[in-house]
C-alpha positions as CSV (number, residue, x, y, z in Angstrom):
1,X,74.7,25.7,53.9
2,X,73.6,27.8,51.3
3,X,75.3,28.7,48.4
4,X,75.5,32.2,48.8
5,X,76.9,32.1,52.5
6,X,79.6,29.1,51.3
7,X,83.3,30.6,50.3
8,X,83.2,28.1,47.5
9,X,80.7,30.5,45.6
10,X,82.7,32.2,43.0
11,X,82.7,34.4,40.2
12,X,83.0,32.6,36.4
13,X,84.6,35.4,34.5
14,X,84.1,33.2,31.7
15,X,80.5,32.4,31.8
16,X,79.6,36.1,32.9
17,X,78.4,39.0,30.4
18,X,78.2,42.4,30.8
19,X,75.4,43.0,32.6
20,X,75.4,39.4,34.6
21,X,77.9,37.9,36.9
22,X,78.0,34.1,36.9
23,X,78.6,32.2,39.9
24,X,79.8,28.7,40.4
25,X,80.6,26.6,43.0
26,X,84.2,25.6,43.3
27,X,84.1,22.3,45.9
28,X,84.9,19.3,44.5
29,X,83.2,17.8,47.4
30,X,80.1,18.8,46.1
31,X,77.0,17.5,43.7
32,X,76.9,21.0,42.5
33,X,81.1,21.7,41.7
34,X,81.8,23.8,38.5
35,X,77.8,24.6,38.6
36,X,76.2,28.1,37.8
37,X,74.4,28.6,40.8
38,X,72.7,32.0,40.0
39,X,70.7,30.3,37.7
40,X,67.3,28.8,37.1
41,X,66.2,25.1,36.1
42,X,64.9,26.7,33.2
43,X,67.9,29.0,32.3
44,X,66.8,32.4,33.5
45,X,69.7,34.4,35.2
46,X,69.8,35.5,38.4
47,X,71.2,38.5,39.8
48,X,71.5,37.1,43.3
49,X,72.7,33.3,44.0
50,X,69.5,31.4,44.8
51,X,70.2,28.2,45.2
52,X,69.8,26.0,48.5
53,X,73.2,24.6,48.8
54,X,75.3,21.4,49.6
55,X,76.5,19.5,53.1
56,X,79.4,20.2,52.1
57,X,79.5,24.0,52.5
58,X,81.9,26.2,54.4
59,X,80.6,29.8,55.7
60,X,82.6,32.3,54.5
61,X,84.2,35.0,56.7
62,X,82.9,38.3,57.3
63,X,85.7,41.5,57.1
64,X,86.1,42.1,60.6
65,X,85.1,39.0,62.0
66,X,88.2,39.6,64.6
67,X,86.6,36.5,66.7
68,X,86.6,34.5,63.3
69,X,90.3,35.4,62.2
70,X,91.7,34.4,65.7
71,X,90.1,31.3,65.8
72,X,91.5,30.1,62.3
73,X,94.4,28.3,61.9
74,X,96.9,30.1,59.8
75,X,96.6,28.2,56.8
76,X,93.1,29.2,56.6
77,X,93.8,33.1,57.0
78,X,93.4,35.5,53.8
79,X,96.3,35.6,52.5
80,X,97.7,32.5,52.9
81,X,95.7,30.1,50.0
82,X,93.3,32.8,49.1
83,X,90.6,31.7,51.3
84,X,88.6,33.6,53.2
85,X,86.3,31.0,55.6
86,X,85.3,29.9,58.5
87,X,84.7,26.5,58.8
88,X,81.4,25.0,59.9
89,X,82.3,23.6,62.6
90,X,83.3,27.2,64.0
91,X,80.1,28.9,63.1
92,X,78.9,29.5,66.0
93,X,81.6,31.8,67.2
């Protein structure tokens, strides 16, 4: 999945400026955990996250996704842990 679809893509407050927004990937099943994945091999920034992902990636969910929310078990409901996802394996919901 790619990075920029996976709920694991956060903002680094830390690592952010003022006129750029870091993200990294918080999965510690992943190659890429505590990565900046908006930027370049070569250090340029990115606006956008453009990196290609992991396997071990988990879509997030869309506002609205009514379909999505009733097919989540409560534990993975906003609110609950903070996480807003849909699980791969539910993706095609």
């Amino acid at each position: 999945m790619k990075c920029i679809s996976c709920r694991f893509a956060t903002v680094d407050k830390s690592a952010s400026d003022k006129d750029w927004t870091a993200y990294e990937c918080g999965n510690p099943e992943s190659e890429y955990h505590k990565s900046l994945i908006n930027i370049s091999e070569d250090g340029k920034k990115h606006k956008r996250i453009s990196w290609s992902g992991c396997e071990h990636g988990e879509r997030k969910v869309k506002p609205g996704a009514t379909k999505t929310i009733n097919a989540l078990s409560p534990s993975r409901l906003p609110g609950v842990n903070g996480s807003q996802v849909l699980p791969q394996a539910h993706a095609g919901i």
